[in-house]
C-alpha positions in Angstrom: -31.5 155.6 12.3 -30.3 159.3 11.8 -27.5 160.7 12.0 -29.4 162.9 14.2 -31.1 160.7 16.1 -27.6 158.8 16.6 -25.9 162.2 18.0 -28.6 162.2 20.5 -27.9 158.8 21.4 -24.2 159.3 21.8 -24.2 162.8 23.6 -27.1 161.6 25.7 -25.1 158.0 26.3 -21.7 160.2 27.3 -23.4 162.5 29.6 -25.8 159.7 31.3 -22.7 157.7 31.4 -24.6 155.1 29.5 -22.6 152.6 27.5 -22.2 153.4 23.6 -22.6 150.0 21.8 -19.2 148.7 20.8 -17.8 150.4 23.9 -16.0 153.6 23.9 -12.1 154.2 24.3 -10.6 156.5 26.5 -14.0 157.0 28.7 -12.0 157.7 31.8 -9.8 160.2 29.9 -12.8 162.0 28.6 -14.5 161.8 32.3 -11.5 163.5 33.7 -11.9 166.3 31.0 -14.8 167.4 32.6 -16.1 168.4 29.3 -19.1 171.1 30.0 -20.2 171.5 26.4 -18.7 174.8 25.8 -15.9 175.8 23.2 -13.2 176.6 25.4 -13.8 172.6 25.9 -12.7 172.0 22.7 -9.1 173.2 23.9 -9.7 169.9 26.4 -9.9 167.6 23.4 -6.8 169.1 21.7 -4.5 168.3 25.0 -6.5 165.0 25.1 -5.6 164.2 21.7 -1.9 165.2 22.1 -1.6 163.0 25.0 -3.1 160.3 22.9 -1.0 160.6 20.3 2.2 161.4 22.5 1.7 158.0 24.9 0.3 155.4 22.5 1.7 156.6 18.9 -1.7 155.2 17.1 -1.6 154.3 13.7 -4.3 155.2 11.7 -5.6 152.0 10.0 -5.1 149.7 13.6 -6.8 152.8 15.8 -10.0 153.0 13.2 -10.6 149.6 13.2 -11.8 149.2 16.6 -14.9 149.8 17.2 -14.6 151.6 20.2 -12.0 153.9 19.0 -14.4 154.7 16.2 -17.1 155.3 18.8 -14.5 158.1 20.6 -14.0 159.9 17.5 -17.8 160.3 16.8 -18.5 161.0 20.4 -16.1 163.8 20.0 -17.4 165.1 16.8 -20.6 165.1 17.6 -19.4 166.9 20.7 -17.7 169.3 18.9 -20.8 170.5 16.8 -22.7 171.0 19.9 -20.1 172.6 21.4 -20.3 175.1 18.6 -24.7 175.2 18.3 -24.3 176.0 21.6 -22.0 179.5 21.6 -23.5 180.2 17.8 -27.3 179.6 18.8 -27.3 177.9 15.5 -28.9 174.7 14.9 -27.3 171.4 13.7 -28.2 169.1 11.4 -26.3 165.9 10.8 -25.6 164.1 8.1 -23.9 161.1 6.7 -21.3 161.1 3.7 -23.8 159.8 1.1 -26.5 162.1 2.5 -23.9 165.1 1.9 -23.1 164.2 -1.5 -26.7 163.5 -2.7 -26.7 167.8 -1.8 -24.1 168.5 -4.5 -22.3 165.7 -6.4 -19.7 167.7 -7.3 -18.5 167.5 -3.3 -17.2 164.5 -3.9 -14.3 165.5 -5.6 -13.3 168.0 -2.4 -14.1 165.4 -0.1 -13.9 162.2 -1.1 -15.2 158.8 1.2 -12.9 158.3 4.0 -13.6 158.1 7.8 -12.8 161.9 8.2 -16.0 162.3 5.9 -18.4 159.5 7.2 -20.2 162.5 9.0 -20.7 165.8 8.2 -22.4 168.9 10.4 -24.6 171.7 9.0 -25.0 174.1 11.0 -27.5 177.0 10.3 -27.4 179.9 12.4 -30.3 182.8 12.2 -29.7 185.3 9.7 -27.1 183.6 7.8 -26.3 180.8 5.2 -25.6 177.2 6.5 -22.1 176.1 6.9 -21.0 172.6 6.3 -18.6 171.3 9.0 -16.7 167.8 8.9 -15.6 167.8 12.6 -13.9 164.0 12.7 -11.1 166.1 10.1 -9.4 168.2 12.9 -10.1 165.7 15.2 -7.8 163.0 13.2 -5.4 165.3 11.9 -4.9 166.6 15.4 -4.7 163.2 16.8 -2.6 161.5 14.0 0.2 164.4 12.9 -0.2 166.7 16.2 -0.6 170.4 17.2 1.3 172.2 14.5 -1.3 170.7 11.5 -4.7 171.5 13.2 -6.6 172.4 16.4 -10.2 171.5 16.8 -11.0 174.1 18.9 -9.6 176.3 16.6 -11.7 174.5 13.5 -14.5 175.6 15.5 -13.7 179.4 16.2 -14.5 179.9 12.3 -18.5 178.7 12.9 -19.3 181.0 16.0 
């Protein structure tokens, strides 16, 4: 499968309020954010994420390794991207590290394979060169060393 055809799958499971195999973490949370797909929604995820960090302390290694934890970080990438297609009128094309790198080789010395880089966002809007986004890195900074290192929403700002 994609990683297109698997951002469909998640955005469409989320919204539908389908299950996402694996499960996903923090579903009631992100219900309650009433997230409606535009970028001032993004702020939403950045107080979600502080309260996340703030209550439960996560620890990087323990959080990623459950499944559904991993599934609420991709939901909320692929969220963010959308999020951003949406206000740029740009379209998205999603792809996975090894996908990325096969592009240019020499990426892989700027970002090198980790979780933050398992997916990565193109996004092409009209009249003007594609950008490469890696959306899970504000999402995991923000949700692992807080406000004052990064904001999604305002990672975002920069591809409108």
């Amino acid at each position: 499968m994609s990683m297109n055809e698997i951002y469909e799958k998640y955005l469409n499971a989320f919204f539908r309020g389908e299950e996402i195999p694996g499960g996903l973490s923090y579903k009631t949370a992100l219900g309650q954010c009433k997230l409606d797909g535009s970028m001032a929604s993004l702020k939403k995820i950045d107080l979600l994420l502080d309260q996340i960090r703030e209550r439960h302390r996560p620890n990087f290694d323990e959080f990623i390794a459950v499944q559904a934890n991993q599934n609420f970080l991709y939901l909320l990438a692929f969220y963010t991207g959308n999020a951003i297609a949406t206000a740029a009128d740009a379209d998205l094309d999603w792809l996975s590290y090894a996908e990325f790198i096969a592009l240019d080789p020499s990426l892989a010395s700027v970002w090198p394979r980790a979780f933050e880089s398992s997916i990565v966002c193109l996004i092409a809007k009209p009249s003007n060169k594609v950008k490469q986004m890696l959306p899970l890195v504000p999402i995991v900074i923000r949700l692992f060393e807080g406000p004052e290192e990064k904001s999604v929403w305002f990672s975002a700002t920069g591809f409108v």
